[in-house]
C-alpha positions as CSV (number, residue, x, y, z in Angstrom):
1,X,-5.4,-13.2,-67.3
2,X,-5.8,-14.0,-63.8
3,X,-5.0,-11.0,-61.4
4,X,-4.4,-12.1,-57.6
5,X,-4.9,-9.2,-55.1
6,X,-3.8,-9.6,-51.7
7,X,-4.9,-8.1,-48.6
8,X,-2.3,-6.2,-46.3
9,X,-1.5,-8.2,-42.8
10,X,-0.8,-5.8,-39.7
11,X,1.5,-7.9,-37.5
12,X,-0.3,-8.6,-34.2
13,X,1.4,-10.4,-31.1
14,X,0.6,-13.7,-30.6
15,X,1.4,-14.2,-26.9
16,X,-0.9,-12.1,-24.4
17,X,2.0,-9.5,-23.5
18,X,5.6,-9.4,-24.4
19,X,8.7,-7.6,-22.8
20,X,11.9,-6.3,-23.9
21,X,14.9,-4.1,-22.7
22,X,16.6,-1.9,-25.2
23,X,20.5,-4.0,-24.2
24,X,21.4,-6.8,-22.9
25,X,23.9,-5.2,-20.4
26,X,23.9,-2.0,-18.6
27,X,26.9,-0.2,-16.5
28,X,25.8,1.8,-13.1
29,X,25.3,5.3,-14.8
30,X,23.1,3.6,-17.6
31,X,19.0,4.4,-18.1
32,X,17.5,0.5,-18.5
33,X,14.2,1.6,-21.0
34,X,11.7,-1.5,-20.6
35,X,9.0,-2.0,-23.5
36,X,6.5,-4.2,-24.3
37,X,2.6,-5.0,-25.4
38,X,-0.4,-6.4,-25.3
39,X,-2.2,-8.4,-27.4
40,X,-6.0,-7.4,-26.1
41,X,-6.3,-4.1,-24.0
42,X,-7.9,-4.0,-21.0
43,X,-9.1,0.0,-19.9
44,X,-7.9,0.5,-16.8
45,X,-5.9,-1.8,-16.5
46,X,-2.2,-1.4,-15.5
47,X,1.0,-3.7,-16.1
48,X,2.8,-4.3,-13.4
49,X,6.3,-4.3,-13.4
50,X,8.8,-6.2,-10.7
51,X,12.8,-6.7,-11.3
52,X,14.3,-9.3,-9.6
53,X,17.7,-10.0,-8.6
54,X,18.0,-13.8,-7.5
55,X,14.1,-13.7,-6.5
56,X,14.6,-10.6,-4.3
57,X,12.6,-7.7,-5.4
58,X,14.7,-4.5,-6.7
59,X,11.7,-2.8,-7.8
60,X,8.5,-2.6,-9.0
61,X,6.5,-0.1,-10.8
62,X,2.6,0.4,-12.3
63,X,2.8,1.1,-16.0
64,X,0.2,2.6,-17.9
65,X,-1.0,0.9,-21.3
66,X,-1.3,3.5,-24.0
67,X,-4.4,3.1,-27.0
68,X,-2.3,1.4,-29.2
69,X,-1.6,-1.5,-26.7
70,X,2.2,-0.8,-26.0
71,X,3.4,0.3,-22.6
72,X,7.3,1.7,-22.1
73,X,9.0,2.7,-18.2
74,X,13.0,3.5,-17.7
75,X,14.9,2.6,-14.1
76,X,17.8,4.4,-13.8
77,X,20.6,1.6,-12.8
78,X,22.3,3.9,-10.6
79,X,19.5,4.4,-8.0
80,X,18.1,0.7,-8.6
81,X,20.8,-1.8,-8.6
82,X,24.0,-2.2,-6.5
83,X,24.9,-6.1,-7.0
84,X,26.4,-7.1,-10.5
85,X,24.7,-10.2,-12.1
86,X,21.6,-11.2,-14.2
87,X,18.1,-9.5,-13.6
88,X,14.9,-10.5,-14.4
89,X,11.9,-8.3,-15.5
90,X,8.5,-10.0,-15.0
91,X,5.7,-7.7,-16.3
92,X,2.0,-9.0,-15.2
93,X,-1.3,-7.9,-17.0
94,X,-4.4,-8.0,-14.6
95,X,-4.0,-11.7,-14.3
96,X,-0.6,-14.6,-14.0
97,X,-2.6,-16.0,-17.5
98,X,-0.8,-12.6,-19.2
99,X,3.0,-12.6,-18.4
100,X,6.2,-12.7,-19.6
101,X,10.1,-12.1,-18.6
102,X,13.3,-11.2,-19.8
103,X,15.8,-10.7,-18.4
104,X,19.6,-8.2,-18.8
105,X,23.2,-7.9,-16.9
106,X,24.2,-5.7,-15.2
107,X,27.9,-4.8,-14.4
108,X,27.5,-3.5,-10.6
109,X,27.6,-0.5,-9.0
110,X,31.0,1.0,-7.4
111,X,29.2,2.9,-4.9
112,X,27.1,1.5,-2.0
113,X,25.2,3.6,1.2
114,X,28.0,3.7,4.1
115,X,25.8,1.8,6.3
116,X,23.8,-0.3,4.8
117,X,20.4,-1.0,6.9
118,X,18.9,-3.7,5.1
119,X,21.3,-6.7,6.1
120,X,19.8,-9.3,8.7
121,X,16.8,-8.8,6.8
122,X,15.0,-11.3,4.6
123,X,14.0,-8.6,2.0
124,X,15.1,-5.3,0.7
125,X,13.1,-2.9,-1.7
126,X,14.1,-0.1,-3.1
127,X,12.1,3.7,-2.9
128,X,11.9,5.2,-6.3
129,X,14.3,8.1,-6.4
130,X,16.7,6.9,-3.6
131,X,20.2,5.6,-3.4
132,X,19.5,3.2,-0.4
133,X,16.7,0.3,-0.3
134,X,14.6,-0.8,2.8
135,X,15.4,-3.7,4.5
136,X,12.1,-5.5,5.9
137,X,10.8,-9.2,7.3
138,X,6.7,-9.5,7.2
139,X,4.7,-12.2,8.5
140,X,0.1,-12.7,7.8
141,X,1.0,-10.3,4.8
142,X,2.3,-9.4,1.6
143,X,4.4,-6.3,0.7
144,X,2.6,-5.0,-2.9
145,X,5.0,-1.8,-2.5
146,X,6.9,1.2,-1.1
147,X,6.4,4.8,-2.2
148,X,7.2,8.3,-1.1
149,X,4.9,11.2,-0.3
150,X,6.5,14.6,-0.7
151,X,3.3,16.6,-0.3
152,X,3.0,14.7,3.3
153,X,6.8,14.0,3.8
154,X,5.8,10.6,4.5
155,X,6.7,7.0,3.2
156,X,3.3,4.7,1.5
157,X,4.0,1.1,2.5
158,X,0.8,-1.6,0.3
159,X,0.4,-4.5,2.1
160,X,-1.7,-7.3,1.6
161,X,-2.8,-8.7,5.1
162,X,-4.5,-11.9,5.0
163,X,-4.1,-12.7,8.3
164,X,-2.6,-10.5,11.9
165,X,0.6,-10.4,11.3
166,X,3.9,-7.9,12.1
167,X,6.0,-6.1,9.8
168,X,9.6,-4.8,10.7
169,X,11.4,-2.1,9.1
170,X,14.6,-0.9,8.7
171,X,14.4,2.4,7.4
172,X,17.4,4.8,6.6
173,X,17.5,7.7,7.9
174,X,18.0,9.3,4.1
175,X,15.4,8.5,2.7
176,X,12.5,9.7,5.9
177,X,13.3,10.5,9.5
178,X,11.8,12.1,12.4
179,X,13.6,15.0,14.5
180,X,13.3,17.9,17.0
181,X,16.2,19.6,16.5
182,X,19.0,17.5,16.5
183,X,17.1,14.7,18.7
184,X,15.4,11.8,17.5
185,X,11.3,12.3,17.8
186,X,8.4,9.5,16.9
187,X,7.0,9.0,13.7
188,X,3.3,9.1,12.9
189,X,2.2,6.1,11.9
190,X,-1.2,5.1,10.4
191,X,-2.8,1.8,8.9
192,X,-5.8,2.6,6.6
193,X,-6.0,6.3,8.0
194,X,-6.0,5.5,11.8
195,X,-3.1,5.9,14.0
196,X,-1.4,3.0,15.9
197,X,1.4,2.8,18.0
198,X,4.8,1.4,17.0
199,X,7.7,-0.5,18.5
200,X,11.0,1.2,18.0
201,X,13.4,-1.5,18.4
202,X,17.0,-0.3,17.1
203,X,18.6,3.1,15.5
204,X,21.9,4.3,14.3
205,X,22.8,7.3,13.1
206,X,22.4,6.3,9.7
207,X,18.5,3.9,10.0
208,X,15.9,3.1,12.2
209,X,14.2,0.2,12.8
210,X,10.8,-0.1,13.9
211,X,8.2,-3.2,14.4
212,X,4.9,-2.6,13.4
213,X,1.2,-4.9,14.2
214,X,-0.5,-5.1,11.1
215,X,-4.9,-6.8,12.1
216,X,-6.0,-8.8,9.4
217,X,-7.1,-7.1,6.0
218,X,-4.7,-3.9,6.3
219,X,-3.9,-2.4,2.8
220,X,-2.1,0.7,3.6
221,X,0.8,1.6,5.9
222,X,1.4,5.7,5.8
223,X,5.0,6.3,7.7
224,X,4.9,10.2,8.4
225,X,8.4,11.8,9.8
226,X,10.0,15.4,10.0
227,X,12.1,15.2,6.5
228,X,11.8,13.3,3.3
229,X,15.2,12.9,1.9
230,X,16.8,16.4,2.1
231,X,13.4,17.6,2.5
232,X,12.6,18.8,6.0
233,X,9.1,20.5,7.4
234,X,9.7,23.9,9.2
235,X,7.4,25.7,10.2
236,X,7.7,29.6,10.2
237,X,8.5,31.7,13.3
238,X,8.1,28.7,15.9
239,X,10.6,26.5,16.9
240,X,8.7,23.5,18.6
241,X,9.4,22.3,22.2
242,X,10.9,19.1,22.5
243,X,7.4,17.4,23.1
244,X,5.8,18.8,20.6
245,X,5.6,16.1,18.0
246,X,4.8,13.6,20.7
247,X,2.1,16.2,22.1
248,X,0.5,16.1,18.2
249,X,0.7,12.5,18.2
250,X,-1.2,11.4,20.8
251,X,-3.4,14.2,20.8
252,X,-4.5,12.4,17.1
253,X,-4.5,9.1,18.9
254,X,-6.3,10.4,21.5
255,X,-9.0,12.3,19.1
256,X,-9.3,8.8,17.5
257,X,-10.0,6.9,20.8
258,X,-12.4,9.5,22.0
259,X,-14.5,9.3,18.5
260,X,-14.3,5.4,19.0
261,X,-15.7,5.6,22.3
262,X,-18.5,8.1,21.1
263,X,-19.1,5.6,18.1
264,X,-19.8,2.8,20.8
265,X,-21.9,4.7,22.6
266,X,-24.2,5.3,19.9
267,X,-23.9,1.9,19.1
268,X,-25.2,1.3,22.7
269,X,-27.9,3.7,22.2
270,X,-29.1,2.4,19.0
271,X,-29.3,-0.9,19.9
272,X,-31.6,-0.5,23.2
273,X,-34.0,2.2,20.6
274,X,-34.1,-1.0,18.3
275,X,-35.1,-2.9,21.9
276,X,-37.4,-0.6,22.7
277,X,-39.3,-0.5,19.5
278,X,-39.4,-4.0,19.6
279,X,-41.5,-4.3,22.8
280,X,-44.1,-1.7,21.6
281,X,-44.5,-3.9,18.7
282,X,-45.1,-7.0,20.7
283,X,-47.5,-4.6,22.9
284,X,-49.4,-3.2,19.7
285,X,-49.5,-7.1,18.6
286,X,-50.8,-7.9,21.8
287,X,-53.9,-5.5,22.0
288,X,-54.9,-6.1,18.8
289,X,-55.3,-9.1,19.6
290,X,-57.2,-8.3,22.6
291,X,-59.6,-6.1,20.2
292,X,-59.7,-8.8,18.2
293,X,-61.3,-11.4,21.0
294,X,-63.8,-8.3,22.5
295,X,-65.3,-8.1,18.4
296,X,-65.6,-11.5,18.8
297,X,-67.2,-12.0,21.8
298,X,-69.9,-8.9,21.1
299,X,-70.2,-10.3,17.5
300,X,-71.5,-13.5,19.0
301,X,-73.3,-11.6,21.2
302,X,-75.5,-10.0,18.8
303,X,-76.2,-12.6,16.8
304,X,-77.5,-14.9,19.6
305,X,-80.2,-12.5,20.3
């Protein structure tokens, strides 16, 4: 008798990663959960996440791939999507050789921000954890994402600048601001950790818009205001002047031009030492030389004797 033993089979993926939603249709006050895997895993190596509406960005998010290759995020509809229709969910692993889509309804959403500061703008993106989305147009660079700061009640804008270029903002006024009292004051602005000045170009009382010069290879934009949301920095027992947030601002800006200027002054300095000890090494070259010829000429000396 012939006894046949086969070996178990673990399913495996074939496709490099796959995506799924848990329905096919969601209402406003519904929790999307998006999941998925990877075939290989990669340490280190995050999925990224963007949902698109039409090819405009609603959001986008870096998940975390656990040990056993699957990965899982939610969006909660209600602070993510206003406009009913069909969305799509692209998930990307380290390269556009590993991704895949799918795609879900959704019903719409019945309430929408009284003044909505994104229109006239070319693209809008949302802030994780707020109701209304950021209207922006960006030239020489690409928007990777938006993200808020609540430890520095400030708003992270990743760019990717390949070339100078300008990005303007329209930024509601719930989700950061900037205020003495109740008057408007600047915002500290900083690409890769140095401050630069802004253009301010329009405001209402709900969003403000400002234009900002981004050089070529700027990654990060850091947008610091008064409040974050509901959020707002007091201090204890002082209640600044009306100039003081201006006052702090350009005494940063002017703290960074000073250290520039010291920085080019050492540069200076450096550059005539490097001068300097070039000359005394043509000098040193020059008498040895000189040594060399006087050997030469009392060698010969000698020997005609």
């Amino acid at each position: 008798m012939l006894a046949l033993f086969f070996t178990p089979a673990f399913a495996q993926i074939q496709t490099p990663i796959t995506v799924s939603t848990d329905k096919t249709s969601y209402s406003e006050d519904d929790i999307i959960l998006v999941t998925g895997e990877v075939r290989d895993l990669y340490s280190g190596t995050p999925v990224s996440l963007i949902v698109k509406n039409d090819n405009e960005i609603i959001t986008l998010a870096q998940i975390i791939v656990g040990a056993d290759k699957k990965f899982s995020t939610e969006i909660t509809a209600s602070e993510t999507l206003r406009t009913a229709g069909t969305y799509t969910v692209e998930v990307t692993y380290g390269t556009q050789n590993r991704m895949a889509t799918t795609s879900f309804g959704f019903e719409g959403s019945t309430t929408s921000p009284s003044d909505d500061s994104s229109i006239g703008f070319d693209n809008r993106i949302p802030v994780e954890g707020f109701a209304d989305v950021i209207g922006y147009n960006i030239s020489g660079a690409n928007l990777l994402g938006i993200f808020s700061d609540m430890d520095s009640s400030s708003l992270i804008v990743n760019v990717d600048a390949f070339n100078d270029g300008t990005i303007s903002i329209s930024i509601p006024r719930s989700i950061i601001d900037a205020k003495i009292g109740n008057d408007d004051s600047e915002f500290i602005i900083l690409i890769d950790g140095e401050p630069i000045e802004y253009d301010e170009t329009s405001s209402s009382p709900t969003y403000r818009i400002i234009t900002i010069v981004l050089p070529v290879g700027s990654e990060e934009i850091e947008i610091i205001g008064t409040s974050l949301g509901k959020d707002e920095i007091t201090t204890p027992n002082h209640t600044p002047s009306d100039n003081d947030w201006q006052n702090q601002y350009f005494e940063v800006l002017s703290d960074f031009n000073n250290a520039s200027a010291k920085i080019g002054e050492l540069q200076k300095e450096n550059q005539e030492l490097k001068n300097q000890i070039t000359e005394l090494e043509h000098t040193v070259d020059n008498l040895n030389a000189v040594i060399r010829e006087q050997i030469k000429v009392i060698y010969d000396w000698i020997l005609s004797r």
